[in-house]
Residue, then its C-alpha position, 0 to 999 in steps of 0.5 A: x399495264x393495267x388502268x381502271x377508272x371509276x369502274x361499277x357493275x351491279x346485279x340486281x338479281x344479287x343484290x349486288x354491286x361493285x362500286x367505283x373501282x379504280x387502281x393501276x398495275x404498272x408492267x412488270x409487276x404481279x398484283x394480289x387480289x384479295x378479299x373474303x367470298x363475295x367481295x367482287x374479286x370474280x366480278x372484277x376478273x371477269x370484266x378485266x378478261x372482257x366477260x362481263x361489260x361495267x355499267x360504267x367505267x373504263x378499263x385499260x389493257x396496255x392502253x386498250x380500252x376492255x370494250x372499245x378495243x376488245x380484240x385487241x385488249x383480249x389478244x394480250x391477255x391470258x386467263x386460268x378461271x374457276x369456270x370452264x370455258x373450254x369444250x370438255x369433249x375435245x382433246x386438250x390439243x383439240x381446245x388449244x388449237x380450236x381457241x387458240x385461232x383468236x389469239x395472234x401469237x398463238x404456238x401450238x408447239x409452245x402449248x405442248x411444251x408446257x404440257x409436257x412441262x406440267x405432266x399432262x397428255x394434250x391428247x387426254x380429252x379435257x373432261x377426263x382431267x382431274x379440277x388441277x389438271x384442268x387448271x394446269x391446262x387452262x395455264x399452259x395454254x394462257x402462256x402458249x399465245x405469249x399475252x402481256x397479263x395473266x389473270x388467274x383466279x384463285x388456281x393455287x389451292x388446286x395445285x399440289x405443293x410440288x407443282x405450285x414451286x414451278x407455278x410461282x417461278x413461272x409468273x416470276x420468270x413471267x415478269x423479268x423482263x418488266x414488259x408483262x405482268x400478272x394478276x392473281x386472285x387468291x385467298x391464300x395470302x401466303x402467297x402474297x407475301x412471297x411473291x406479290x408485288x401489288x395488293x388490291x383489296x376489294x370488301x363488299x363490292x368496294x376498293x379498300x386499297x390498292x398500293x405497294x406491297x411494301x408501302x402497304x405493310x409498313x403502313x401498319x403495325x400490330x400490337x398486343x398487350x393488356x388491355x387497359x394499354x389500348x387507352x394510350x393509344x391514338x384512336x384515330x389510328x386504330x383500324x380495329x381492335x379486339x379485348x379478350x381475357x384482359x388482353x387487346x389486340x389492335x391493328x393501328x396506322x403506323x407513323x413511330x415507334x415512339x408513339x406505343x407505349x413501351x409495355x405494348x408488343x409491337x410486330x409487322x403484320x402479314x397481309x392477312x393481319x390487315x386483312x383481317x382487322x379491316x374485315x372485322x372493322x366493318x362487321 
């Protein structure tokens, strides 16, 4: 579903670059995209939705080249971003029909459904909608021209509890049939754990690692105990470690169990864990 080759964007006006990006996302599957502020999760959004072109690079949609077949990449995607890009002095059926036009499976009775289904009023003018109003319209009408990917950059810490329920059903329902999948950028990693499939995580403008979910957390343990215990350990497998009132914490690559010293706590780490630690690591 989705390909990405040695893909690098640099802003020199930033001092910024996202370097030799490359990772795939087969159907079927929602991917978590996770790194701190600044890691280049927007950047990469935005050149997978086809705002931004790489300097170099390719990316895949389906087998669409981003660049080389934009309508046809673009027609299959659905994207909810932080930004607005939607003119704020129409309607929201007035934004969903006038955009809606570019999109050949579009259904303007499938928008208002999801409208109805997300308590919004497609007769409201957009700029009277509140940040996760406008977020929920970004969403339904995402689903309203039926695209294989959804994109969605960080829209859950905008969502009341109540309504972020029926969000996660909805991407899962999304993904059942194996043909569509779903990118998510979030910092709310929480989340991942609950729904996510795939973990790409981006630092600083590099790919720290893009694998399975599952694959990703048994990779990993954490371990806690006093801190003259960190000399047994294997130094190679150490990501990071942290000493404070005697006591080491350390997230380490995981292979046995036999191979901890049996004085050390030994427990799975969450997706933020690793996050952390590796984070850390290179500060």
């Amino acid at each position: 579903m989705i390909k990405v080759e040695n893909v690098t964007k640099f802003f020199e006006e930033y001092g910024f670059t996202l370097r030799n990006i490359s990772f795939s996302i087969p159907k079927g599957y929602i991917c978590g995209l996770i790194g701190e502020n600044g890691a280049g999760k927007t950047t990469l959004i935005n050149m997978l939705i086809g705002l931004y072109r790489p300097n170099k690079g390719e990316i895949y949609i389906n087998g669409s080249d981003v660049v080389l077949d934009e309508i046809k990449a673009k027609d299959q995607i659905g994207y909810v971003l932080s930004e607005e890009l939607f003119d704020p002095y129409l309607t929201l059926i007035g934004n969903a029909n006038t955009y809606g036009k570019y999109y050949s499976n579009y259904d303007s009775k499938v928008f208002m459904e999801y409208c109805d289904r997300f308590e919004l009023n497609y007769n409201s003018k957009l700029k009277t909608l509140s940040k996760g109003q406008k977020l929920k319209f970004q969403f339904a009408f995402a689903l309203s021209h039926n695209p294989l990917l959804l994109v969605l950059d960080e829209p859950t810490a905008n969502f009341e509890p109540k309504f972020r329920k029926e969000f996660f059903k909805i991407l899962t329902d999304f993904i059942s049939d194996g043909e569509h999948s779903v990118i998510l950028a979030t910092h709310l990693t929480s989340d991942l754990e609950v729904i996510g499939d795939y973990i790409t995580f981006l630092h600083k403008g590099k790919l720290v690692f893009s694998r399975d979910k599952e694959t990703l957390i048994s990779s990993y343990r954490l371990l806690q105990g006093e801190a003259y215990k960190a000399n047994t350990l294997n130094k190679e497998k150490i990501v990071h470690m942290e000493k404070k009132d005697g006591l080491m914490r350390a997230l380490v690559k995981h292979r046995s169990f036999d191979e901890y010293d049996k004085e050390i706590v030994v427990s799975i780490p969450t997706i933020e864990d690793i996050m952390y630690h590796y984070i850390k690591e290179d500060k």
